[in-house]
Every structure is written in structure tokens, then in C-alpha cells.
N, C-alpha and C positions, 0 to 999 in steps of 0.2 A: 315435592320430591324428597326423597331419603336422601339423609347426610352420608355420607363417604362411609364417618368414622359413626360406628352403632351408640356407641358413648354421649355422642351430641345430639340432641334433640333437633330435628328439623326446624330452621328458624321460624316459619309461620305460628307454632305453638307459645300461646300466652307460659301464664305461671306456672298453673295448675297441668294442661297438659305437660309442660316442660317436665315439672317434678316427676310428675307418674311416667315419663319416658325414664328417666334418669333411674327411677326407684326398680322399673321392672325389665331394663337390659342390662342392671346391675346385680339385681340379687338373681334373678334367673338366667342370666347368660344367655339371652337371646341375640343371635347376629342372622339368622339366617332370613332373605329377603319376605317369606311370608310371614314371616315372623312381627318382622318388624313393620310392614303394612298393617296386621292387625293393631300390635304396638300404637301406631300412627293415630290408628281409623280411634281407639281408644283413647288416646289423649285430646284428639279432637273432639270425640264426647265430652269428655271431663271440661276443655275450655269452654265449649257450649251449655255446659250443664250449670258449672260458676257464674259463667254470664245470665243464666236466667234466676240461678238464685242471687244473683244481684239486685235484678229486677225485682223481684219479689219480696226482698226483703227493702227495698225501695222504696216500691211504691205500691205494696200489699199484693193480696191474692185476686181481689176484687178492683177492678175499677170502673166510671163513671162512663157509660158509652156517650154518645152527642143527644141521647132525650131525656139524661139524665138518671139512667137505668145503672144499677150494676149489675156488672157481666166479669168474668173471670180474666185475668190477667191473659194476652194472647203465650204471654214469658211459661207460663205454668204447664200449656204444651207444650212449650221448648223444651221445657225442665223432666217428661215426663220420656219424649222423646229420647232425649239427650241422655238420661240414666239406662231407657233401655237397650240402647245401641251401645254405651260403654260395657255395661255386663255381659252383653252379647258376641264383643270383640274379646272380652275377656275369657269367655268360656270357651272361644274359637284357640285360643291360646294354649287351652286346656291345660295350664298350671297346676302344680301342685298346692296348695294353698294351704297344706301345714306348713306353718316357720319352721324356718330350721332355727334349729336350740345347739350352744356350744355346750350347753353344759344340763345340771337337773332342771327340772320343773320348780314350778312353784314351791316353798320350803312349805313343809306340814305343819298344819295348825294355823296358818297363815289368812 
């Protein structure tokens, strides 16, 4: 369920979702409810996607099935899944995805 207040992150979202709620209905001013369902379906990725690169940095890409075989982490579908359902909430978003700058670019020569 969506929070009241756009600003708060629906409490089921770990870290990583939480952040990326926090990061993209503050720089983009998103409140409006489909807005913020994608928002949602999006940080729900990103928790899912952490959790399998957890996994995977764990307990690798491979592991040991029961006849002593290796076979691919089941996490690495999670992971594969899970990145493309957050880019996917994200394009539904359809952001602008130049930063906005207060001031010049990069200094030349730089």
C-alpha cells in the first residue's frame, strides 16, 4: 500500500528500495498515484535485485547442485529479472534523465 505522505517510502521497502523512493519523488516531484505505483513496482526491483546480488556475491555465480554438478546460482535469475523490471518501471516513468545543473558544466581542461 502507498504511504499517505509521497515523501515516505512505503514501509515493506528494504534499504535500497527505500533510497531510490526517496531519491526519485524528490528530485522529480512525483505525487501523482501512477506515478508513484511505478515509483513502488521500482524500488521493489531494486530490493530484489540487492538481495540477489547479495547472493551472488555470497556464494558465487555457480553452485554445487546434489550430484555434485555446477549449475548457475537460481539468485542470478533473480538478478536478471529484478534489473529488468526496475528499468522497465523506470522507463514507464518516463523521466527526464538529464541532471539538472545549478550552475556550468564541467570547467575546461578538466
Amino acid at each position: 500500500m502507498l504511504s499517505p505522505d509521497p515523501s515516505r517510502p512505503p514501509k515493506h521497502l528494504g534499504e535500497a528500495g527505500a533510497n531510490l523512493w526517496r531519491g526519485l519523488v524528490s528530485e522529480y516531484g512525483i505525487a501523482d498515484a501512477g506515478g508513484l505505483k511505478l515509483v513502488e513496482t521500482a524500488c521493489t526491483c531494486a530490493d530484489r535485485l540487492a538481495a540477489a546480488q547479495d547472493a551472488l556475491a555470497r556464494d558465487g555465480v555457480f553452485i554445487t547442485d546434489r550430484y555434485g554438478q555446477p549449475k548457475l546460482h537460481p539468485a542470478a535469475g533473480l538478478e536478471k529479472d529484478a534489473r529488468a523490471g526496475l528499468l522497465a518501471a523506470l522507463k514507464g516513468l518516463n523521466l527526464d534523465l538529464e541532471p539538472l545543473r545549478d550552475g556550468p558544466g564541467r570547467p575546461a581542461g578538466g
